[in-house]
N, C-alpha and C positions, 0 to 999 in steps of 0.2 A: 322169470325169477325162480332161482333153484330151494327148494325146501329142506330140510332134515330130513329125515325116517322118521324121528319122535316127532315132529312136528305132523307128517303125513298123517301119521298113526293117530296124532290127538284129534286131528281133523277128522279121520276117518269114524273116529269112535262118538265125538262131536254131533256129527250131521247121521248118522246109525239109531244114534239114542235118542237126543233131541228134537232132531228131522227139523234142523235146521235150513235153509234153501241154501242151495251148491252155492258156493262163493264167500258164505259168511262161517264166521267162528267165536266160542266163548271166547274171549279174551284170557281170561284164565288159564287157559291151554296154553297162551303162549308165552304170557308172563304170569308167572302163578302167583308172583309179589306186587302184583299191581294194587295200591288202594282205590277200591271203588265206591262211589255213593251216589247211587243213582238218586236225584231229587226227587223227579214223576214217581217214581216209589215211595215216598212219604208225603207230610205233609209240609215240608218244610221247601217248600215253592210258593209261585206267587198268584196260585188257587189255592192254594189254603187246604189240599186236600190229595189224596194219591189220584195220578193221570191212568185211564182207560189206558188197554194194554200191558201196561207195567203190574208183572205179576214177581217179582224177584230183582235181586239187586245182581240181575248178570249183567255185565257188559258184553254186548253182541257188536264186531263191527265187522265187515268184507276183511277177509286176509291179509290183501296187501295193505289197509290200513294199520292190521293188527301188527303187521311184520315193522311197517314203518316206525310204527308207537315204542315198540320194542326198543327199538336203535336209540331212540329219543332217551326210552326211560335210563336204560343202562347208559351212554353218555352224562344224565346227572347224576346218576349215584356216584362219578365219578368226584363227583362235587359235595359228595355226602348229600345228598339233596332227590327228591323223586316225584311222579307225577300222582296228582291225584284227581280221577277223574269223576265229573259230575254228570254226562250224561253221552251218548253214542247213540248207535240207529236208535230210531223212535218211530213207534207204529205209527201210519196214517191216521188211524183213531186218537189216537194220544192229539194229532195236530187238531185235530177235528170237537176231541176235547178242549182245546184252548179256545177254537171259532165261539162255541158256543160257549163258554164261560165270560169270553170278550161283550157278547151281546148282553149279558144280564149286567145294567149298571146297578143293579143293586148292592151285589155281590163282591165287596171293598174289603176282603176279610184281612188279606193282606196287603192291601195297600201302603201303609205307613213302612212297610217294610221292603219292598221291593219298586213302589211307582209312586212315591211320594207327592212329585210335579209335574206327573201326567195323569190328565185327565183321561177317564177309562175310556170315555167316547172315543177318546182320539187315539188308540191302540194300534189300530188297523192305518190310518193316516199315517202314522209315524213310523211305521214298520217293523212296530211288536211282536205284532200277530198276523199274519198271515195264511192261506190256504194252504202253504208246501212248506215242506223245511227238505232242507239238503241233507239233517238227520235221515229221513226214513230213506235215502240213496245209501245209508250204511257204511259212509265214510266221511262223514262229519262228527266233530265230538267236541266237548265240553271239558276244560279241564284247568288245574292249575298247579305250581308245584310249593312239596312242602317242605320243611326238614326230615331227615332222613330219622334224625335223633327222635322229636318231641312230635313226627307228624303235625305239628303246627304248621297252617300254610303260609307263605310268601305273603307281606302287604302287598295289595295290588291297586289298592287306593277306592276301590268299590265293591262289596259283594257281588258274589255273582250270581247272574241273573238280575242283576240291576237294572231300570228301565231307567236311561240317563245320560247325558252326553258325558256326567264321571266316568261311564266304561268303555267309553270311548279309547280308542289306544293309545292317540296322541292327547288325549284331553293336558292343559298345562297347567291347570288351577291343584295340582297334587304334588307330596314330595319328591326330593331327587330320589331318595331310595324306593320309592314307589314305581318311579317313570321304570327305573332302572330293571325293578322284579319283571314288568312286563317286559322290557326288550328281552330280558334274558328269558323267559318262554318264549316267545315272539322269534329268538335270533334258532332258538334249539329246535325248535318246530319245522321252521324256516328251512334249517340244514341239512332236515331229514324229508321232504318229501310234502310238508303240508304247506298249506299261505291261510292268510288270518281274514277275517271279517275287519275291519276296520273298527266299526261301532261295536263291536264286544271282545275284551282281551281276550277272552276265554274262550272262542271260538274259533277250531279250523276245520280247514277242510283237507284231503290228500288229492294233492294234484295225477292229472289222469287217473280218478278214479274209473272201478270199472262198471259201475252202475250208474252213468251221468242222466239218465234220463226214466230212470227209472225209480218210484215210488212205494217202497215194500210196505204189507199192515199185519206180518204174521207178530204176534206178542213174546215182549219179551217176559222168559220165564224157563 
C-alpha cells in the first residue's frame, strides 16, 4: 500500500510522541473530521462506568484499518452523511475489565438499558463476553453513520451495544428504513475492505488484517 508524505509524516510524529507500537496510528491523523466517542471512556456503556485502559477519547486503529475507514468515511459524505465511531483497538485489560464485571451478578447498573432479556449469568454462554475480542488485534471497530447536517445518527433499530437478537443484522421484527440504514453501513463497509459480525450491525472487522493473531494491552490515551 503506497502512503502520502503527510500521511508518512503524521505517522512518523504519531508513534515519536505517543510511542505508539509500529503499525498503529491516531485516527485523527488521518481523518481529522472523524466523529469519535469512545463509550469505555465514559459511563454510558453497559458497566455503568469508564473501562480500564481507556484514558482519552483517541481512536487508535492499525493503518491499514485507518486508511480503509478513510475511503469508507469520504464515500458517505458523498451522501451528505458520515461515520461515527463508538469504539476501535481496546486494551486486553479493558477485555479483562468486562470478565470481571460479567462475574459480579450483582452489578445490574445498566441492565434495563443495554441487556434487558439477558440474564447476566448467561453473558458468557451467549457470547457477550468473552476472553478475546478481535478489538485489541487493532483492526476491529464499532461504528455507525449519522447525518452530515444534524450529526443525528441513522435508525438502526437497536442501540448499540445492545445485548439482543435486535442487533442482529438480519433481525426481521424492525422497520424497512431501519433494515435499510444497516444494509447501507453494511454494503459501504463491505466495499471498502472490512466484513461484519453478523450478531452486531455495528461491528467490523478489516479483512487481511495485519495483526490476526495478535492481542495488544498498551492504553489508549
Amino acid at each position: 500500500m503506497k502512503y502520502t508524505l503527510t500521511f508518512l509524516f503524521c505517522l512518523l510524529f504519531t508513534n515519536i510522541y505517543a510511542q505508539l507500537p509500529k503499525g498503529f496510528v491516531y485516527v485523527e491523523d488521518v481523518i481529522p473530521d472523524m466523529d469519535v466517542e469512545l463509550r469505555y471512556f465514559t459511563s454510558n456503556n453497559f458497566v455503568g462506568k469508564p473501562i480500564k485502559g481507556y484514558y482519552s477519547n483517541k481512536l487508535i486503529l492499525t493503518i491499514e484499518s485507518a486508511e480503509a475507514l478513510k475511503k469508507v468515511h469520504e464515500a458517505l459524505q458523498e451522501q451528505n452523511l458520515c461515520l461515527k465511531i463508538y469504539d476501535g483497538y481496546r486494551p486486553q485489560k479493558a477485555v479483562n475489565h468486562f470478565i470481571i464485571w460479567a462475574r459480579d451478578l450483582k452489578d445490574t447498573i445498566n441492565k434495563q438499558s443495554f441487556y434487558p432479556e439477558v440474564n447476566k449469568r448467561n453473558l458468557f454462554k451467549a457470547g457477550y463476553i468473552a476472553s478475546r475480542s478481535g478489538h485489541s488485534r487493532g483492526s476491529t471497530l464499532d461504528l455507525t453513520i449519522i447525518n452530515a447536517n444534524t450529526g443525528k445518527p441513522l435508525d438502526m433499530g437497536s442501540p448499540y451495544d445492545f445485548f439482543g437478537e435486535e442487533s442482529w443484522v438480519d433481525f426481521e421484527s424492525i422497520t424497512d428504513k431501519q433494515k435499510a440504514n444497516r444494509q447501507l453501513l453494511k454494503s459501504y463497509m463491505l466495499k471498502f475492505g472490512f466484513r461484519n459480525y453478523p450478531k452486531e450491525w455495528w461491528h467490523f472487522t478489516l479483512r487481511g488484517e495485519p495483526f490476526p493473531n495478535t492481542y495488544f494491552d498498551f492504553d489508549v490515551k
